[in-house]
Structures are given as C-alpha cells and as structure tokens.
C-alpha positions in Angstrom: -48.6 35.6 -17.3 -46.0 33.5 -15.4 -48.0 30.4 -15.1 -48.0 30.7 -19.1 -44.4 30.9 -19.0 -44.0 28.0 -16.8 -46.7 26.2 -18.7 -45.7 27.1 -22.3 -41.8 25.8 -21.3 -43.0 22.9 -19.9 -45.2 22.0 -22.7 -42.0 23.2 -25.3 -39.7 20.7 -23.4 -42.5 17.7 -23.9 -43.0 18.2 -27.4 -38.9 18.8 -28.1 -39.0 15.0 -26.2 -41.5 13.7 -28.2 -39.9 14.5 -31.3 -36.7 13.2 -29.9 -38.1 10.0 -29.1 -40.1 9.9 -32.5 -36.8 10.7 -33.9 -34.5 7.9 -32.3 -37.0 5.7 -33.0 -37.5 6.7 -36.3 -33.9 6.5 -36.7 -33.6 2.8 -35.1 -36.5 1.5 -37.5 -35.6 3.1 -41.1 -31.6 3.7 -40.4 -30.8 0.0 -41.4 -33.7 -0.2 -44.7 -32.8 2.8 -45.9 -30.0 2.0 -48.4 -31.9 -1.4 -49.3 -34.6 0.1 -51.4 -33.4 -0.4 -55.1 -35.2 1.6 -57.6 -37.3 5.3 -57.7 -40.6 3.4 -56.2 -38.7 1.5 -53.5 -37.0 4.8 -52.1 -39.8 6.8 -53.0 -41.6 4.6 -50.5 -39.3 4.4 -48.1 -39.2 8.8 -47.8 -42.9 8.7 -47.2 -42.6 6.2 -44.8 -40.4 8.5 -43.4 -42.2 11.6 -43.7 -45.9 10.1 -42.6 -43.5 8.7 -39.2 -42.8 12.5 -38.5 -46.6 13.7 -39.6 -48.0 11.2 -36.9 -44.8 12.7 -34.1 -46.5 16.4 -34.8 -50.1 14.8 -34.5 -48.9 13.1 -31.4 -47.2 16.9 -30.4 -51.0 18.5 -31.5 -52.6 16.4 -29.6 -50.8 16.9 -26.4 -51.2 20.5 -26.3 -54.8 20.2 -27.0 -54.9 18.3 -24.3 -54.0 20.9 -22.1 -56.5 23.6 -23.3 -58.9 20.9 -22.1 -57.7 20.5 -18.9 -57.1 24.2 -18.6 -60.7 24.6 -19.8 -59.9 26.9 -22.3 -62.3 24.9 -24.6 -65.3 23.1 -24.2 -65.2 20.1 -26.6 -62.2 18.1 -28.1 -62.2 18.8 -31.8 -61.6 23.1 -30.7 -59.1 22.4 -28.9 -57.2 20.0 -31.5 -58.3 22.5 -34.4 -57.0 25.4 -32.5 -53.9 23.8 -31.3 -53.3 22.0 -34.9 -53.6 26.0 -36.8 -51.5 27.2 -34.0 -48.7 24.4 -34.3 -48.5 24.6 -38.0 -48.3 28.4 -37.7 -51.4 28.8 -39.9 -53.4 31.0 -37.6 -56.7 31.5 -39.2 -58.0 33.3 -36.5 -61.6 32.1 -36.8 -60.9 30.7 -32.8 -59.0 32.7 -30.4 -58.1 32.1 -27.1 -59.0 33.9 -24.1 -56.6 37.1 -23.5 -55.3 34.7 -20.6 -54.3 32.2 -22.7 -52.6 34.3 -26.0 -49.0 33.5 -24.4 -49.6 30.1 -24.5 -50.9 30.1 -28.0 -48.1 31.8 -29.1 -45.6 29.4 -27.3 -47.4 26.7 -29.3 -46.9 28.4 -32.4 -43.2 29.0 -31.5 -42.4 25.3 -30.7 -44.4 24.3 -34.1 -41.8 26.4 -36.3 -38.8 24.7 -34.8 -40.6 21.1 -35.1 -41.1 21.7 -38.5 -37.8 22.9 -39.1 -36.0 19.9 -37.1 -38.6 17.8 -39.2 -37.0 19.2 -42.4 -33.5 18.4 -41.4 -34.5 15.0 -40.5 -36.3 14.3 -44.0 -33.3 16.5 -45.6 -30.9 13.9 -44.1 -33.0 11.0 -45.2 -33.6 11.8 -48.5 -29.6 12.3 -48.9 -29.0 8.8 -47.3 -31.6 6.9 -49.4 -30.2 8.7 -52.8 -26.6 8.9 -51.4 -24.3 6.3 -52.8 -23.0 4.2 -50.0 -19.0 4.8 -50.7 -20.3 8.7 -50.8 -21.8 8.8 -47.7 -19.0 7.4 -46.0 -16.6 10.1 -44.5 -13.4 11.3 -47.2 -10.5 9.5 -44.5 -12.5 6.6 -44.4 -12.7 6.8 -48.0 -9.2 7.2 -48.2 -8.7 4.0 -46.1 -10.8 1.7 -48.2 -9.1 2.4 -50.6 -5.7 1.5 -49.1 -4.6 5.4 -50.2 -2.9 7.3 -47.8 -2.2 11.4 -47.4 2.0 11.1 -46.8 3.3 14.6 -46.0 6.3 15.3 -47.4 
C-alpha cells in the first residue's frame, strides 16, 4: 500500500508538471495571438487551438501513467494500459478492466489527479475564452484604467 502512495504522489507531481509546462508554454505561444483574431471564426479558431493544446497535455499525462502500468506489469499489451489509464484519468470508470487489488490505490490516485487536470484545464480555457472575447481597455486592470485615461481618485 505504501509503494502506491509513493508511486501515486510521484506520478500526481509529474502530471501537475506536465500540465504546468503545457500550460506556460501554451501561454508563451497563444498569449500574444490571442487578441489578434478579428471576427467569430478567427477567435473561434484560436479557442480550439487552445483547447486541442490542452487535449494533447492530458494525452501526453494518459500516456505517462500508462506507461507505468507497463513497467509495473500490471498489463500485458499497450493499448489496456492506455484504455485503462485514459477511463481512469477522465473519471469515466467503465469497469470493464480492473486492476489487480494491488494496484486499486493507484487507479484511484489516477482518477484523482484527472479531476483536478480537468478542472485546472477549465480555468485555463475559462481564462482564454474571456481574453479572446474581452475587450482590450476591459481586460486591463480599473487603476490602470483610471490612468489611461488621465482620471484620477482625489480624496477629499
């Protein structure tokens, strides 16, 4: 049971750097297009560009964790262990493959980081999606607002 402790952490913190990576990256390659897409097909594009990025960082994070059933030998052939780890990831658990009572811990850790992947995927499309739409002088912060402007709060 410790070993999938130790294992299921250390395979958490890979994907969590993955996605961090995928993310920065992401970031560094769409930040400075994203406001240039004029019209509803040219941001349109630009968000599923954005969203297939983050679909290939959880096939990347998939992938590495079926990796490691291999290794572990917790399944014979390649495409089990990507179907298995790609249901447990997405939190779909059919069920129709289950791991060894050995190995349910590790499953479950999988399933675990899936749910706050997706989730951090979310915010990161969320955030997108509002600075694509967003008009510029909006997204800018309200003192900074104030300040272009030449307006000023005085106290009195």
């Amino acid at each position: 049971m410790f070993d999938d402790l130790f294992l299921g952490a250390l395979l958490i913190g890979w994907t969590a750097i993955v996605h961090a990576a995928f993310m920065v990256v992401g970031m560094s390659l769409f930040s400075n297009r994203m406001r240039s897409y004029n019209g509803h097909f040219g941001r349109a594009a630009m968000i599923t560009a954005i969203v297939l990025w983050f679909f290939l960082a959880v096939v990347v994070e998939a992938w590495s964790w079926a990796m490691v059933y291999i290794m572990l030998g917790v399944f014979d052939d390649l495409e089990t262990a990507l179907y298995f780890s790609t249901v447990a990831f997405t939190t779909l658990g059919f069920g129709d493959i289950i791991l060894d009572p050995s190995y349910r811990l590790l499953g479950a850790f999988e399933a675990a980081a899936g749910m706050v992947i997706f989730g951090w995927t979310t915010a990161m499309v969320f955030s997108a999606v509002q600075r694509i739409y967003m008009p510029a002088e909006e997204a800018e912060p309200p003192a900074q607002r104030r300040r272009a402007r030449g307006s000023h709060i005085h106290e009195e």
